[in-house]
N, C-alpha and C positions, 0 to 999 in steps of 0.2 A: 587192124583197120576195119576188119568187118564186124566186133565187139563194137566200136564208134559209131557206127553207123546203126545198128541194131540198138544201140542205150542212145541216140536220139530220134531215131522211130519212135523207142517208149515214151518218151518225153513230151512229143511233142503230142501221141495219141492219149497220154495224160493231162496236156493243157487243150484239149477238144472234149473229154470226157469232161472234164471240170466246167467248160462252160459249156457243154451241155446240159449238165446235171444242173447246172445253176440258170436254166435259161430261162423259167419264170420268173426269177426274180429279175433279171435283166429286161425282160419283157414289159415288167412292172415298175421297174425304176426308168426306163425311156419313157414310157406313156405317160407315167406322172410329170416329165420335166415339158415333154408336148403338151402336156396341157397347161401346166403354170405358162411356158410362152405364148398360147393361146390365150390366157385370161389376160397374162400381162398389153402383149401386145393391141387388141381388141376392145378390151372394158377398163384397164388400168392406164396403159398410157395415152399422154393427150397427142394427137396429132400435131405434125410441125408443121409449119410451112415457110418459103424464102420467098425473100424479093432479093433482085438485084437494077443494082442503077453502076452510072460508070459518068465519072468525075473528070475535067482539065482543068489541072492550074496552072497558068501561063505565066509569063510578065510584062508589064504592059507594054505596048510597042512607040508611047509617046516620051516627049522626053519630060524629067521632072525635077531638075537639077538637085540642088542640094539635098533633097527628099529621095534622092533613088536608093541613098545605104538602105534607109529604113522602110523601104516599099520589099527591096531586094530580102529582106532580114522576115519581113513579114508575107510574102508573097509566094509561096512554093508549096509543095506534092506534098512534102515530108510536114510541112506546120501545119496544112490541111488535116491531113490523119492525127496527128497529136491535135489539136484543138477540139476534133470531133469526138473524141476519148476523156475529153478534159471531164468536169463534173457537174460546171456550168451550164456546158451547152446541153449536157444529155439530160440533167435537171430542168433547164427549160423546154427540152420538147415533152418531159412528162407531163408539165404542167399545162403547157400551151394544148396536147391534145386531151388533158382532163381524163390521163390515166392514172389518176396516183395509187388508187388500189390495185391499179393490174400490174404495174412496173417499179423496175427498183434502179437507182441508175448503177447498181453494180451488175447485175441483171442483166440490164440492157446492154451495158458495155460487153457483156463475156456473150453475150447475142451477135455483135459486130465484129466482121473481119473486113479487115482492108488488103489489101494486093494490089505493088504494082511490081511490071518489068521493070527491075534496077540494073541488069544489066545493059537494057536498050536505052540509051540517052534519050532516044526521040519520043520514048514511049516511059521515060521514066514520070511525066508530069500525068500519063495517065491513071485515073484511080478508080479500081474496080470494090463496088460496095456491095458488103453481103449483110443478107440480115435473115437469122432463124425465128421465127415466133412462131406461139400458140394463137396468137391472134388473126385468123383466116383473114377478117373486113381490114385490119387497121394494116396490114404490114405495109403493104405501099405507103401508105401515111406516115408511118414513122419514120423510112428511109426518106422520105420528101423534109421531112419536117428535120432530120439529123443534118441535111446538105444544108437547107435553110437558114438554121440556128448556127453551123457553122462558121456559114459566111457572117452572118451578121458576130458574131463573137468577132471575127479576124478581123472584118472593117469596124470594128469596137477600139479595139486594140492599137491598127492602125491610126482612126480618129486622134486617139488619148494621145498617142506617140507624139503626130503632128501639131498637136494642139499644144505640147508643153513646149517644140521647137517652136511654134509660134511667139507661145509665150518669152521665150529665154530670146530670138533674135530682138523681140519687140523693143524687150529692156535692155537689151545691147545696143540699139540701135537709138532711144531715147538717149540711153547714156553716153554716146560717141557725140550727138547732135548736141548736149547739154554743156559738153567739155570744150565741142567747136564753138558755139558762140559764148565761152566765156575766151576762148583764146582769141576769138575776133574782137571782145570787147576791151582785149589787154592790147591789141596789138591799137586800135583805135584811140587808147588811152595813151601810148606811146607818141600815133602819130599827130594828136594835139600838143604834145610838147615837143617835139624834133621834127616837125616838118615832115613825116614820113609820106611817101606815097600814097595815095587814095586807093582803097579796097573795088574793086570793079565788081559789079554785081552782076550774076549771071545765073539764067534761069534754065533749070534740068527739064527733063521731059515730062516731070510729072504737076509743072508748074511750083515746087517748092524754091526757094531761091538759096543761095549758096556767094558765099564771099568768099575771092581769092585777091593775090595784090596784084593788082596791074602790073602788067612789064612793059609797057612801050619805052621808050630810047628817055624820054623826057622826065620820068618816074626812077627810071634806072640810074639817070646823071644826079639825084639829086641822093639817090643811097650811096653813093662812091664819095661824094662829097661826107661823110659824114665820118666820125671818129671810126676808128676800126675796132674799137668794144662796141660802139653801138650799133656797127654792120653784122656782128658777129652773133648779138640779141637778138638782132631783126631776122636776123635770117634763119636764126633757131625759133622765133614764134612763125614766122613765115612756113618751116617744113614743118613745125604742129599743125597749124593750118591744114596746110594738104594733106597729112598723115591724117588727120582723124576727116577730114572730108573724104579720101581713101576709102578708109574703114568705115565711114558711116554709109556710103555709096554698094561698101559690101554686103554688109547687114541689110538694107536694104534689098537687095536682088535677093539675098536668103529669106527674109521673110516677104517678098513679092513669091516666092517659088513655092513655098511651105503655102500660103493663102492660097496660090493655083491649082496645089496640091488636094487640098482639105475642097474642095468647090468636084471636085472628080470624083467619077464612084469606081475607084480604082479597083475594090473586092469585087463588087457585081460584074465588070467587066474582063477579070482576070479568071476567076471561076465559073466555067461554063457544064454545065450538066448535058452528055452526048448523049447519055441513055436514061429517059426516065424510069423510075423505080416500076418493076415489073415483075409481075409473080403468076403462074400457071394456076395458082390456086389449088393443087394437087400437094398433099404432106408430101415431103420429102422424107420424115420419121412417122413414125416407125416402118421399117420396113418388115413387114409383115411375115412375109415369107421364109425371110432371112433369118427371120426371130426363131420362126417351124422350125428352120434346120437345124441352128443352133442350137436348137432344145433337145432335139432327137440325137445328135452327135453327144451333148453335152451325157445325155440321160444312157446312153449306150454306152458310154466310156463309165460312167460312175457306175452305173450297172455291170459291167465286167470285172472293174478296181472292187465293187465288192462281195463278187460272188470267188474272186482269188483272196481276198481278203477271211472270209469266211472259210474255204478252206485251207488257207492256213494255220490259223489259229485250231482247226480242229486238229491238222495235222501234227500241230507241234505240242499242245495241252499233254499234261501230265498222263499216264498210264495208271488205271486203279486199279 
């Protein structure tokens, strides 16, 4: 036990002899990494600096019928963040602030982080924006200009959406009207050869007019009177009749709602900025100090690895 104890005394007054003997070089390898973090820090690297701003995206609180799938598909926290990442938008804020030599949009995207609470429901529509730059004047700007170009991308998109259901109920709705009165004009064509009942015309709310067949008692005795094939034709042009007035009547309120739609600034109003873009104007990078330390630690370790390094190699070299 006392042999153990006495051969790691030696040992250890061996690995203090050793970096003794070697403590100018250690000396000289720390002050050299202090100073390369001194130059780096100081004269090499550019200062950073952040803004942050802080985003809500809601859903709208009015009603918008047939358009809400596609408000609800277009309208949320998560298609916020992904649209503001897209290549689009980050290309048009370079342009629109007439940085194209200072910015890159891969650049800028790896400059922006978004963060929100996903575990808090209430707080999941919140969006916190960050943004790093060398640019001390513009950084506010560019977070201003990234919420901006956003919104307008999303109510882009939106637009196009509503604009092709526009399009698609318009010609549904031409085309059900087109089918009606050709079925009004067979059934009219009928009732000049068979007596059939007179069509009552009857006007909707929007002043267009619309033919269905009349049912009074008087009209009804004169279809019962008739062959029972041709009660049975009349009354299948009669439910084409209402089936495509139906359906045209449906189309209709879908593209009344899609136009309601498209007239509202659903993105401007769904997207609200709580915290404008705001920066202390102080780098955040480099941290200066931090860099000193690092250097000294880094230089004092390298400095010890090679002044053990050095005496090993002596120690172990051949014998002449």
């Amino acid at each position: 036990m006392g042999v153990r104890i006495v051969e790691e005394e030696i040992s250890l007054r061996e690995l203090i002899d050793v970096v003794w003997n070697g403590k100018i070089l250690i000396a000289i390898t720390t002050i050299a990494a202090v100073l390369l973090a001194f130059v780096f820090s100081f004269f090499i690297s550019s200062p950073v600096y952040q803004s942050n701003a802080v985003v809500m995206v809601h859903q709208p609180m009015y009603e918008t019928g047939v358009a809400s799938e596609y408000i609800n598909q277009t309208v949320s926290s998560d298609l916020f963040v992904r649209s503001a990442q897209t290549h689009e938008v980050l290309n048009s804020v370079i342009k629109n602030l007439e940085m194209e030599d200072e910015l890159t949009v891969n650049g800028l995207r790896n400059s922006l982080s978004f963060s929100r609470d996903e575990e808090n429901e209430e707080l999941i529509s919140v969006i916190d924006i960050t943004l790093e730059s060398t640019h001390k004047d513009d950084v506010n700007n560019i977070v201003a200009e990234v919420i901006s170009q956003t919104e307008a991308y999303m109510e882009n998109r939106l637009d196009t959406r509503l604009q092709e259901l526009e399009t698609q109920y318009s010609s549904l709705y031409e085309k059900e009207s087109e089918e009606l009165d050709q079925a009004i004009a067979y059934y009219q064509e009928l009732r000049a050869g068979e007596g059939l009942p007179a069509l009552m015309l009857l006007e909707d709310l929007d002043s267009n007019t619309q033919f269905i067949i009349d049912g009074n008692e008087r009209y009804l005795e004169e279809l019962r009177l008739l062959d029972k094939d041709k009660q049975v034709e009349y009354r299948e042009v009669n439910a084409d009749i209402n089936r495509l007035y139906s359906s045209q009547q449906s189309y209709k309120n879908y593209l009344t709602d899609v136009q309601n739609t498209l007239s509202l600034n659903i993105i401007r109003e769904s997207v609200r900025t709580i915290s404008e873009p705001f920066s202390t104007f102080e780098p955040v990078s480099p941290n200066k100090v931090l860099n000193l330390a690092i250097g000294f630690v880094l230089g004092l370790m390298l400095g010890v690895f090679a002044v053990f390094f050095r005496h090993y190699m002596k120690e172990t070299a051949p014998k002449k």
